[in-house]
C-alpha positions, -999 to +999 in steps of 0.1 A: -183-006-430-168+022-421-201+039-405-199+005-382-166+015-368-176+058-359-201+038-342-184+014-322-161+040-317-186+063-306-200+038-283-166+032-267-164+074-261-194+077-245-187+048-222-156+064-212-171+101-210-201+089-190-209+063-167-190+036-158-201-001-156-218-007-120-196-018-097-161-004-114-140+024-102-120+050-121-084+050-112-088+086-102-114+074-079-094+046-070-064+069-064-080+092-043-100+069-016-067+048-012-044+078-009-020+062-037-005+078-067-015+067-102+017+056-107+012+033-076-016+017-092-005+011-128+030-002-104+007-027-088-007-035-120+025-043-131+033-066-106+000-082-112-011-075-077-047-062-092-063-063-126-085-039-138-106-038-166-094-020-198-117-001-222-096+017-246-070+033-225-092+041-193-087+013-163-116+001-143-116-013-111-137-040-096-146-043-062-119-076-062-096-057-073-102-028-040-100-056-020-068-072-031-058-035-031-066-032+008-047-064+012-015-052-006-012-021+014-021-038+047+012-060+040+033-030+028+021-015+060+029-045+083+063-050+068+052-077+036+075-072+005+054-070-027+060-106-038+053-118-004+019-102-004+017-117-039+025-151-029+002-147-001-027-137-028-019-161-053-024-188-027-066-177-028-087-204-042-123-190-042-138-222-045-114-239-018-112-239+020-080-219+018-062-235+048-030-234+034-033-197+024-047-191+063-017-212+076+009-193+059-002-159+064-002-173+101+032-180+093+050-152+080+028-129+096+043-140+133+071-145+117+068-107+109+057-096+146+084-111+157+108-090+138+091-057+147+088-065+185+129-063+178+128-028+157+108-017+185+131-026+210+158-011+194+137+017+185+130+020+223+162+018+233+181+046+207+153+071+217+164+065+256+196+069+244+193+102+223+171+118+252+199+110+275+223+125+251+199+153+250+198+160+287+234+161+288+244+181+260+219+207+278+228+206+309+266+212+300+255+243+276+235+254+309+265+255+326+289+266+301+264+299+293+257+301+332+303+296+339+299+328+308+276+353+328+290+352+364+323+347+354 
């Protein structure tokens, strides 16, 4: 019995220390060609956002779970909270047509242009304003350090 278990354990180590299964990433891996922290992806496991594969205490990553990783940073990037881009996943039916999920990503996602056309704006306009502060605050030390030489 117990030369059955130093052998499945065995087995377990040296699928850990050496290849993974095709198709599976290493978090490192995963890490690295995403430019996230591991702390980011065990985060996002978490939330249940992506699931990869356990063996023993190493995660493995599928090529769904990359993909649903591309789409959770694409909606962090565009302005998505986490449980939007959730909701937004959770709507997936792999067997379905997926209308719905399409119509509501339509949805929020003008819904979501339309808020950063306004931060733009505003954007727009505070950095008008700051180089007009700019201008003036130089032109007034210009003349304060000129007013200082000649007179």
């Amino acid at each position: 019995m117990t030369d059955n278990i130093k052998v499945a354990d065995e087995a377990a180590q040296e699928k850990l220390s050496g290849e993974i299964p095709a198709g599976f990433t290493r978090i490192g891996e995963m890490a690295e060609s995403f430019g996230v922290s591991l702390r980011t992806l065990r985060f996002y496991e978490d939330k249940g956002l992506i699931q990869p594969r356990r063996i023993g205490n190493a995660r493995l990553y599928s090529h769904r779970d990359k993909a649903r990783l591309r789409l959770v940073l694409l909606g962090r990037k565009v302005g998505f909270s986490l449980r939007e881009v959730k909701q937004l996943m959770d709507l997936y039916d792999p067997n379905g047509s997926n209308i719905r999920q399409m119509k509501v990503v339509l949805e929020k996602s003008e819904r979501q242009l339309g808020r950063l056309d306004k931060q733009r704006l505003a954007i727009e306009e505070a950095i008008s304003e700051l180089k007009g502060l700019i201008t003036t605050v130089r032109d007034r030390l210009d003349d304060r350090q000129s007013a200082r030489r000649y007179g």
